[in-house]
Legacy VTK file of the C-alpha trace (Angstrom):
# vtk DataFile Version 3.0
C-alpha trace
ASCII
DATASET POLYDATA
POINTS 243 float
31.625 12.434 45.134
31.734 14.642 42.089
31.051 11.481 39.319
27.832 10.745 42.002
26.468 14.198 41.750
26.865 14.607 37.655
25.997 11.105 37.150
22.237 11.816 39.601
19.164 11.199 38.357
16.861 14.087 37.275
13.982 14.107 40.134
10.811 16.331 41.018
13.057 18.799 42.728
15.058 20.646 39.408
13.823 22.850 37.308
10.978 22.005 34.826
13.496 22.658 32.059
15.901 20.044 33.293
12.990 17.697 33.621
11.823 18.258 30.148
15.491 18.584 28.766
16.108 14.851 30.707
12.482 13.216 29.054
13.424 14.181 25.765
17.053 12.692 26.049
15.394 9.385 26.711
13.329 9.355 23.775
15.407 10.303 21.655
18.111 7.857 23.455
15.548 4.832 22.900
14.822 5.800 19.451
18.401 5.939 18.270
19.494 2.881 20.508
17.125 1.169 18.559
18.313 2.323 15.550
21.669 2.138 16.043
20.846 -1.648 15.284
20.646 -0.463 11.488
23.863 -0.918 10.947
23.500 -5.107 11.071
21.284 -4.925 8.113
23.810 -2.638 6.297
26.249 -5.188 6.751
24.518 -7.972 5.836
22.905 -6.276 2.612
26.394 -5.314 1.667
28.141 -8.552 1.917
25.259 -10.485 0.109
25.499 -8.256 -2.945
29.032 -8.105 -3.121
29.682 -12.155 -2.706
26.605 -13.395 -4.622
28.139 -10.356 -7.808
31.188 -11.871 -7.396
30.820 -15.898 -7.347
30.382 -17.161 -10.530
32.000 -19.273 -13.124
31.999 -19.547 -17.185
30.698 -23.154 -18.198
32.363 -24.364 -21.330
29.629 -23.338 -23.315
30.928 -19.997 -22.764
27.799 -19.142 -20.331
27.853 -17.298 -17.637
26.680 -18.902 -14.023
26.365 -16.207 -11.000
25.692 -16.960 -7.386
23.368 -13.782 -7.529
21.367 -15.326 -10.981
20.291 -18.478 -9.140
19.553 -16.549 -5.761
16.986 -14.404 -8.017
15.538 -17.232 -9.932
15.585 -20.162 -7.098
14.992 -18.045 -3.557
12.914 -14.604 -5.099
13.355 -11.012 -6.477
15.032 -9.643 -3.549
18.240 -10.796 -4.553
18.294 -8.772 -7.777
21.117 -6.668 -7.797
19.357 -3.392 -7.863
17.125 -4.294 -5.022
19.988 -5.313 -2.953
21.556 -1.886 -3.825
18.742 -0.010 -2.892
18.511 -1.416 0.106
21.631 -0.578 1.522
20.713 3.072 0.573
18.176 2.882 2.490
19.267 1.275 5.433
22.172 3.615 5.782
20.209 6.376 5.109
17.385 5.351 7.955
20.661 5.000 10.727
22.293 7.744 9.395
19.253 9.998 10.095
17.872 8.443 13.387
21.015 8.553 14.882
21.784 12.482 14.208
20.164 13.738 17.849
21.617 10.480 19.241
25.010 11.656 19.072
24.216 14.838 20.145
22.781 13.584 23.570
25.783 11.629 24.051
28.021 14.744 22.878
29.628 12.426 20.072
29.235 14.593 16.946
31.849 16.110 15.161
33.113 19.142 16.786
36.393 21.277 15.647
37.415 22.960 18.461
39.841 26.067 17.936
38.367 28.248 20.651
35.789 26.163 22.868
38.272 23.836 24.430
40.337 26.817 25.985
37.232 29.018 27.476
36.208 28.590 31.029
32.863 26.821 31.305
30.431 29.478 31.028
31.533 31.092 28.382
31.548 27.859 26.678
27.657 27.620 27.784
27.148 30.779 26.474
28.824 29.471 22.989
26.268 26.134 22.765
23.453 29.040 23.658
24.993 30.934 20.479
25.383 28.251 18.534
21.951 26.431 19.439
19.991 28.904 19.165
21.077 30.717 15.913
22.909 27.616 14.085
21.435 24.391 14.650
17.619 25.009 15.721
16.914 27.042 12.630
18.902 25.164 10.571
16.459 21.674 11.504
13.432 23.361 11.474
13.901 24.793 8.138
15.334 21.840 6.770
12.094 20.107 8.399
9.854 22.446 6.776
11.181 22.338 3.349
11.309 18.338 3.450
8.169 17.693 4.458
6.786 19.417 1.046
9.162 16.876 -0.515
7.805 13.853 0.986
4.661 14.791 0.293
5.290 15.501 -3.217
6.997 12.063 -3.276
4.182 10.204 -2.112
0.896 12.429 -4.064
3.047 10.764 -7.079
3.796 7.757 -5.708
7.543 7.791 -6.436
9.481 4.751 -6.733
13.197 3.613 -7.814
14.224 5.162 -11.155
14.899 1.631 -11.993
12.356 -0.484 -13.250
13.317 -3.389 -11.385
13.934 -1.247 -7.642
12.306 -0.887 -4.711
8.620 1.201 -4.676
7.215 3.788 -2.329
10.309 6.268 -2.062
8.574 8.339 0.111
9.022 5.945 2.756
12.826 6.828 3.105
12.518 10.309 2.506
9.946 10.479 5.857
12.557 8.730 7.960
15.197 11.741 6.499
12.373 13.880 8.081
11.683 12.199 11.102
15.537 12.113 11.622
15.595 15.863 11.386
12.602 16.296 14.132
15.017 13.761 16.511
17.442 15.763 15.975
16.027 19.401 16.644
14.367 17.589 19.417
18.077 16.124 21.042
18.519 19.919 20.163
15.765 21.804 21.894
16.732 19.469 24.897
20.871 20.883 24.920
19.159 24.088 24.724
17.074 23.844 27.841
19.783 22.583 29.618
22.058 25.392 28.611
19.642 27.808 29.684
19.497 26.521 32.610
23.195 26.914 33.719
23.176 30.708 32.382
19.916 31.870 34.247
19.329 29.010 36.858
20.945 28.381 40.568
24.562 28.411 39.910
25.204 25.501 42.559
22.727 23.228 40.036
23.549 19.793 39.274
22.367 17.303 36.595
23.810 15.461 33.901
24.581 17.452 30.872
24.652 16.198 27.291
27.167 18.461 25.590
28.939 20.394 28.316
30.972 19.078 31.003
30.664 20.833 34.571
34.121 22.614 35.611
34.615 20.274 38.587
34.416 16.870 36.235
36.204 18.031 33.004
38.525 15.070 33.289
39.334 14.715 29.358
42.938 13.844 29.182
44.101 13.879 25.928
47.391 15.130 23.631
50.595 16.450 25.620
48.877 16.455 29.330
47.242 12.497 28.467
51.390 11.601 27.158
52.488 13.187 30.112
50.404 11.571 32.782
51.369 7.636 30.942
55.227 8.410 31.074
54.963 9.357 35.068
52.322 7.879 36.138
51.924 4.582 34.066
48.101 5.782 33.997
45.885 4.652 30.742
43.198 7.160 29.620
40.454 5.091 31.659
42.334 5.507 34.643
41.429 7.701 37.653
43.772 10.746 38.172
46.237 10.760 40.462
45.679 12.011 43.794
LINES 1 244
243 0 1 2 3 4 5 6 7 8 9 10 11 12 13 14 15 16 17 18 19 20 21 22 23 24 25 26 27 28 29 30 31 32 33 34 35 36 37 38 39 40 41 42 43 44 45 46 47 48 49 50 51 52 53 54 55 56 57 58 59 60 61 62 63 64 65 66 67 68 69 70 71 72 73 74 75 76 77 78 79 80 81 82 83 84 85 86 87 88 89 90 91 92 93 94 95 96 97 98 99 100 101 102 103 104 105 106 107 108 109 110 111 112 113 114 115 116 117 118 119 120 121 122 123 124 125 126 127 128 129 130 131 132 133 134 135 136 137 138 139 140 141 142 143 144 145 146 147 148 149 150 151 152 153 154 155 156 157 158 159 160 161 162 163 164 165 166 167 168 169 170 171 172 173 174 175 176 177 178 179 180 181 182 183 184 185 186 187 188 189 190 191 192 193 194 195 196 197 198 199 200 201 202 203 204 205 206 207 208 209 210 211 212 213 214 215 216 217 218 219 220 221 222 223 224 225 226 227 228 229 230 231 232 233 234 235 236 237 238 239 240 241 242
């Protein structure tokens, strides 16, 4: 019964905070779905460069004969080294970015957790207030605010690869930093509302929460307790506990 109430759907009836907190988790959900998908491209990119470098053969002239050198003169540019290089930046720099406020919905980001893991679950709400509020919202939107000068500045000059042969239009990347960064404070702003809403809203409240756990579901088995549970109960982590 508990999994059924944290895993219900946000409806007309919660707070407009929950309902804005729950819109912007699907956007930004979509978005970094979607982007997630990056990291095919990254692959691909990577393994092209590195096979098509590294087949070739020396003729007994004493020439040199490269996979890569008759991909670039027989199929197009693309395929010159640089290029290839450059994309791979880029690609792992546009998944990197778009995916930033997707693992924060999905409470997936790196965490070290000396203290959190031992407080009682408002106090830990009132640490992701602390934290939101004064670490990561600021930190975004100043980050934001100082990028956005540099992709401007990028694109007044039209900035390309330092290379003469690489890819054009730098400024392209460097918005997708910035709109990686808006995602994020965004996925952000939308933990935030959420929070708020367990400190000052109706204590017997529930919706699903991105980066908290209500006190009744935290299941998390894990170290001594998850060792424990395997050697007397035969249970794997996926397992229900038992009764």
């Amino acid at each position: 019964m508990t999994q059924q109430i944290h895993a219900a759907a946000v409806t007309a009836q919660h707070p407009v905070t929950v309902r804005v907190a729950d819109r912007i988790r699907r956007m930004v959900d979509f978005i970094g779905g979607w982007a997630s998908w990056l990291s095919l491209p990254v692959v691909i990119v990577t393994c092209v460069d590195v096979i098509a470098r590294k087949v070739k053969y020396v003729d007994d002239a004493g020439n040199i004969h490269s996979l890569q050198l008759w991909m670039r003169a027989n199929v197009g540019p693309v395929f010159e080294s640089v290029i290839l290089q450059e994309m791979e930046w880029h690609f792992h720099a546009a998944l990197f970015a778009l995916v930033l406020g997707y693992g924060l919905i999905y409470n997936s980001h790196v965490r070290i957790d000396l203290i959190r893991e031992n407080l009682h679950f408002r106090k830990k709400a009132w640490l992701e207030f602390a934290g939101l509020t004064f670490l990561m919202l600021p930190f975004c939107a100043l980050v934001i605010w100082f990028a956005y000068d540099y992709v401007l500045a990028s694109y007044a000059v039209q900035e390309g690869s330092v290379s003469t042969v690489g890819l054009p239009y730098r400024w392209m990347i460097k918005s997708v930093l910035v709109l990686g960064l808006v995602l994020a404070l965004f996925a952000g702003f939308a933990a935030w509302l959420q929070v708020v809403t367990i400190l000052w809203g109706p204590p017997e409240l529930r919706f699903a929460l991105m980066t908290l756990e209500w006190p009744e579901e935290d299941r998390k088995i894990e170290g001594k307790e998850r060792v424990k549970l395997e050697d007397e109960y035969g249970l794997r982590l996926s397992d229900e506990p038992p009764p």
